[in-house]
N, C-alpha and C positions, 0 to 999 in steps of 0.2 A: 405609527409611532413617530414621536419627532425627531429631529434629527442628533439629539444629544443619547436619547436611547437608543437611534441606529448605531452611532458610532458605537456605546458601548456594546449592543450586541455583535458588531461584528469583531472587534476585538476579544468577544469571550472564545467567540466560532474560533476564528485564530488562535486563541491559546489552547484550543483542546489540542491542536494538532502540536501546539508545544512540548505537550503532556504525552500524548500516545506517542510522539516520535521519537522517547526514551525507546520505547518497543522495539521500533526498530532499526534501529544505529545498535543500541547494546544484544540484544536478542537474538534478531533477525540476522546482523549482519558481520560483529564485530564479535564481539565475546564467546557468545554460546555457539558458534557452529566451532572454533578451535576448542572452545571447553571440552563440548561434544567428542571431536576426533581426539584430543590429547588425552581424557581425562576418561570421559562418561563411553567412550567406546575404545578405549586405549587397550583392548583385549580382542579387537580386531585387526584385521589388514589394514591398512590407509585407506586404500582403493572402496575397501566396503565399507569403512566407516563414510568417505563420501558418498559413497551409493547410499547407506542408511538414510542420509541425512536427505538427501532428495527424495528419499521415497516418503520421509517422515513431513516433509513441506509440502508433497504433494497430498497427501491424506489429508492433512490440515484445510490446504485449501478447498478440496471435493467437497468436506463439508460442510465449508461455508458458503460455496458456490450454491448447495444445494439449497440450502435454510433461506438464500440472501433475498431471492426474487418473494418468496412464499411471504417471509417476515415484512416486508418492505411492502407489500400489498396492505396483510394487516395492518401497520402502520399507517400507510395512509388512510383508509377504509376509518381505523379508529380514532384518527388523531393523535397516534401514541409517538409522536417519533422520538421524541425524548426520553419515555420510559422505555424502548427497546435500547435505544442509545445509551440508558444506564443500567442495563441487563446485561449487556453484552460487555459493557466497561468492567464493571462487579467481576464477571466471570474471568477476562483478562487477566486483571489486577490481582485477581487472588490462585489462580495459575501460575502467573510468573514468580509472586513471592515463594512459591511451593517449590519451586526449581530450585531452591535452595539447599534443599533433600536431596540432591542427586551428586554421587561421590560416585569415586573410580569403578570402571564395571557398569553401571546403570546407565545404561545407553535405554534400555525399554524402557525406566521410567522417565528418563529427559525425552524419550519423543513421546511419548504419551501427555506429560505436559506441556509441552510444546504444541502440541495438536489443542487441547483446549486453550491454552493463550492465546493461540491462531487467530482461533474459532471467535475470540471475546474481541480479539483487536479486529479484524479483517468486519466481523458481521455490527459493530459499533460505529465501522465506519460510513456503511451503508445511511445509517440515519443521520451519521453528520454529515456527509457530504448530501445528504438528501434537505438538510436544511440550508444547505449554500443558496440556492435561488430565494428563500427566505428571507436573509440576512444580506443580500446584494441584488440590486437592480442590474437591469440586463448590459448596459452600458460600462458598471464597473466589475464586473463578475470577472474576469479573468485578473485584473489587479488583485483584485480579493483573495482569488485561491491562488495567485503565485504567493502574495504574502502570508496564506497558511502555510503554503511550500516553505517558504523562506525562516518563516518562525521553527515551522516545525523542525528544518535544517541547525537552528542555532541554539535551540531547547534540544533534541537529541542529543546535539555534536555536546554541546555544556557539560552533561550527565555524563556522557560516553567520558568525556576529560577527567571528570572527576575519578570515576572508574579506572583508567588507567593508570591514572599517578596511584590509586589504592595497590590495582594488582602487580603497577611494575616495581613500586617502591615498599610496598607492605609489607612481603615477605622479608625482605633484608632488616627493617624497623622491628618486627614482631619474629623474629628466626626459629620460636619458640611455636608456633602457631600452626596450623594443618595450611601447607604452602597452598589448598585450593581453596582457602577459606576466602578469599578479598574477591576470588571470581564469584563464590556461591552469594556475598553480599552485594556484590552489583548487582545480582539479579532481583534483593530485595528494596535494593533504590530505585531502580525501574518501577517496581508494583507502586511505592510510595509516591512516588515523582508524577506518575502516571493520576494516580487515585485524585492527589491534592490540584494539578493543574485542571482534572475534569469539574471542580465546583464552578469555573463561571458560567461554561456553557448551560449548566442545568438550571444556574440562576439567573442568568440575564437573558438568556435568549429563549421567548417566547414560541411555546407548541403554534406550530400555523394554522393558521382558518381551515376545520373539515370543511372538505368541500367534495358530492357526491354525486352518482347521477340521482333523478328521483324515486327509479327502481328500485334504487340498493336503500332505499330508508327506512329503518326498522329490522333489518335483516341480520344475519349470523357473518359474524366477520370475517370465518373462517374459511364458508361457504361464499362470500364476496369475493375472499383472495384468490382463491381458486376460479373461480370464474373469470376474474378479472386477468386473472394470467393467462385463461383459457383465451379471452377476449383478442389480450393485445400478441396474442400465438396468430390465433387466425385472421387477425386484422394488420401483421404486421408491414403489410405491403403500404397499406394509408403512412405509415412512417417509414419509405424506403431509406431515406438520407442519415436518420438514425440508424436505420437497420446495417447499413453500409457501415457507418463508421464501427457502431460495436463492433462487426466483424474484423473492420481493419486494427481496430484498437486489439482486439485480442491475439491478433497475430503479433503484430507487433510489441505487445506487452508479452508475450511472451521471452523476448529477448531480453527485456528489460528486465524484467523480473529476475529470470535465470541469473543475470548478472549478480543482481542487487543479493538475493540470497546462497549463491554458489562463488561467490570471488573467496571470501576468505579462507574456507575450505579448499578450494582448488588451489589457491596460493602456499597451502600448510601442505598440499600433497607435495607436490612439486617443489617443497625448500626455502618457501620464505619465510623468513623469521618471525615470532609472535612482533615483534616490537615493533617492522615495518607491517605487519598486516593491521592491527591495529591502529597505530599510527597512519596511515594511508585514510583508513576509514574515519580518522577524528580529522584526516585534513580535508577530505571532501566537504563533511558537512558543513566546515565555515567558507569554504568556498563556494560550496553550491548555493547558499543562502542569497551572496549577491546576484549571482545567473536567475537562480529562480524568480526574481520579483527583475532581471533585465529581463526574460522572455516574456513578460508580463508587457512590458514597455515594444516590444520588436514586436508581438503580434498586434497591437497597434496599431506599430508602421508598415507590416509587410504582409498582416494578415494572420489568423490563429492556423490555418493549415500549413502555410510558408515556415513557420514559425516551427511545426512538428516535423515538417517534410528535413530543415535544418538538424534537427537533432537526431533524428533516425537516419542521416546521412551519417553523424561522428559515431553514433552507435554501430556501423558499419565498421567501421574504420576500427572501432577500439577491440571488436571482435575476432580480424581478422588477425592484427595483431600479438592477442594474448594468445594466438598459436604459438608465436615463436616467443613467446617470452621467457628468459630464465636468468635474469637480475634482477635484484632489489629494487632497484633505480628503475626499471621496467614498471614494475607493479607503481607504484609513486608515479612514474608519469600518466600510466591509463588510468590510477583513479583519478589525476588532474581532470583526466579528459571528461570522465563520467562525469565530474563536479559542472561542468561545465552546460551540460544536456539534461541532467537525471531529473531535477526538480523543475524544468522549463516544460519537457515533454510530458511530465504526470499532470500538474497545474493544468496546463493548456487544453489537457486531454479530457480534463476533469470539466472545468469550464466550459468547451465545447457540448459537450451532453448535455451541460446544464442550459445552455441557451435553446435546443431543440427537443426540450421535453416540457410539456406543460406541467407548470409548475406546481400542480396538487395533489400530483402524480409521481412528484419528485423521489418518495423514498421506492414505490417499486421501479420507476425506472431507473434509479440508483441504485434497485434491486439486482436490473439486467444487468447495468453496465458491472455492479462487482460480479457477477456470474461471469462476465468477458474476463477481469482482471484475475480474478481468481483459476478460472480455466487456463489462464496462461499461467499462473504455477503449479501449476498440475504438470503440465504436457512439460513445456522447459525442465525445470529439474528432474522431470521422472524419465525424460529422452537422455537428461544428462548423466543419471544412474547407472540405465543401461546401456547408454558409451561407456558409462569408467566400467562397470562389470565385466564389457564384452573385451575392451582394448587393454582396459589394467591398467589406463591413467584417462587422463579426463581432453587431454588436447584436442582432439579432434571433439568433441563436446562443447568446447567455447568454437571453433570453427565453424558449426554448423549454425549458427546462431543467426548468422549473416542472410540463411533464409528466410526468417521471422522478420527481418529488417526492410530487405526488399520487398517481399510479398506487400507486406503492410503497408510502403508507402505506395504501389501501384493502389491498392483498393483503397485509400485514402483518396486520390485521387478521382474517386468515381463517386466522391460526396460533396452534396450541392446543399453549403450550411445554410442560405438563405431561403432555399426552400424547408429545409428541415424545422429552421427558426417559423414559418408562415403556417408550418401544419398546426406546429405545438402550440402556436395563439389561436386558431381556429379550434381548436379541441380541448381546451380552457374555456371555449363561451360556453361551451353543451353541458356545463357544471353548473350546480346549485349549493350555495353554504345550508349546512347543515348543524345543527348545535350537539 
């Protein structure tokens, strides 16, 4: 392509992350888990309304973890990355507006859709992040995806704003109105927001070159994927540098994770206000927008693993902390902190994979690596359930978190990206395009 359709393809790539990251700022992170505990499970304890809600993120996640590696095969195998990327959107999109149905009491059906929106966001991501190496040469790929980071930080946080001025000022304007009505209709700007920001990617950015070995030519797709997973199972050692970081990545996203969907809830057990939880989560996202596209710039200068080994230190730090937290002003400064790390370590994290996989390979091996992300919101929140179960609040649940931190940056450091970068172009020549 020339360079005027690069640009605009990679601009479309960037704004899907505009669009999906309604998802999770409103959904994920902000809205629906207090909806959840105040409203949709408000005829339970606290304690097990958070446990619900971990258990309900972690079902979500299993299975999309499970789908992510199989689908990502067929994808690449077919060509299809874009048509599973708008199956998985479709299905999102018309989940979340369905949350709209869910009034006081209905805790089973908000995680039941919940678990399909999951399912539509998490496994749609697979195929756009699988088209990042597509859409960016290997030199600007980490710019690239801090700047989906950072859109997608300024397109969620946008929506989220709007949503708040609805729920915090709605009810006093409309007094006459079902006071959960303004939270049940964020949930249908999300779908909306979501839906319309997906037309560029489908339009501008072109399905990649099949490309396959000569075996698989003619063959059942189905029966490729499998194989092909079968393949890179027993072959995993030819990619140990890769193999290392998923591992490290999933530990350490584990922490991450936990954070990102267990703060507001954990913050509503324990007494903080809807106004500062909210509030906190609309001030991350304009702040983390600049971080995200500065660690873009720092790994750079200091290097992409320097650059995560950094963020998983303040991630330490912010974990230990929300032990002892119990003011307002507490919560407002750890989300500062997270603003700070949240969208440097995903970007970086993302970009790194992408430079040590061969590129035609990209949606299953962006199959594995959301099998890694995803398996850490399994374990994180479902470890965090049965703390609050077992203790009857959640603090020692963000304490423990600090494991996932350490571990991961030791086994980070047992990865050698330049060799990983040398395997993924030597396992790129042993491919042929295929029409």
């Amino acid at each position: 392509m020339d360079e005027k359709q690069k640009k605009r393809a990679i601009w479309a790539w960037i704004m899907y992350d505009w669009g999906n990251s309604a998802f999770a700022t409103t959904i994920m992170a902000a809205v629906l888990p207090v909806y959840y505990s105040s409203v949709a499970a408000v005829n339970l304890a606290p304690a097990q309304a958070t446990a619900n809600w971990g258990f309900t993120t972690s079902i979500a996640a299993f299975l999309a973890a499970v789908l992510s590696p199989i689908l990502g095969a067929i994808a690449d195998f077919q060509g299809s990355k874009k048509r599973f990327l708008f199956f998985f959107m479709l299905l999102g999109v018309i989940a979340t507006g369905l949350l709209y149905f869910v009034t006081e009491g209905k805790w089973p059906l908000a995680s039941t859709l919940y678990i399909f929106a999951n399912i539509g966001f998490a496994g749609s991501l697979v195929f756009y992040d699988g088209l990042l190496p597509h859409v960016a040469s290997g030199d600007e790929i980490d710019a690239v995806s801090s700047r989906g980071y950072a859109m997608g930080y300024i397109g969620g946080g946008l929506l989220l704003l709007i949503n708040v001025v609805m729920i915090l000022f709605g009810p006093s304007l409309f007094p006459d109105l079902d006071p959960t009505l303004m939270s049940r209709l964020s949930f249908v700007t999300v779908s909306l927001w979501w839906l319309v920001f997906s037309i560029p990617i489908l339009r501008y950015v072109k399905e990649p070159e099949r490309r396959v070995l000569k075996s698989e030519i003619g063959k059942n797709p189905v029966a490729v994927s499998f194989s092909r997973l079968a393949t890179t199972f027993k072959e995993i050692r030819n990619y140990r540098d890769l193999f290392m970081f998923l591992l490290a990545f999933w530990v350490y996203a584990n922490g991450i994770g936990t954070i990102i969907v267990m703060a507001t809830i954990y913050g509503a057990e324990i007494g903080i206000g809807r106004t500062t939880l909210i509030g906190t989560l609309l001030m991350v996202q304009f702040v983390a927008a600049p971080f995200a596209i500065g660690f873009g710039w720092l790994a750079k200068k200091i290097g992409t693993k320097k650059a995560i080994y950094l963020s998983l230190g303040v991630y330490t730090v912010i974990a230990i902390i929300g032990y002892f937290m119990t003011k307002e002003w507490h919560f407002w400064a750890l989300g500062a902190a997270v603003a700070t790390v949240q969208g440097g370590s995903q970007a970086l994290s993302r970009s790194l994979i992408g430079r040590m996989m061969p590129k035609s390979k990209s949606a299953e091996f962006f199959g594995f690596f959301s099998v890694s992300e995803k398996f850490s919101s399994i374990a994180g929140p479902f470890l965090f359930g049965v703390v609050s179960t077992i203790m009857g609040n959640s603090r020692l649940s963000i304490l423990s978190l600090i494991v996932f931190f350490v571990v991961g940056t030791f086994l980070l450091t047992r990865v050698n990206v330049e060799r990983g970068i040398s395997q993924a172009e030597q396992d790129e020549k042993g491919l042929v395009t295929a029409s």
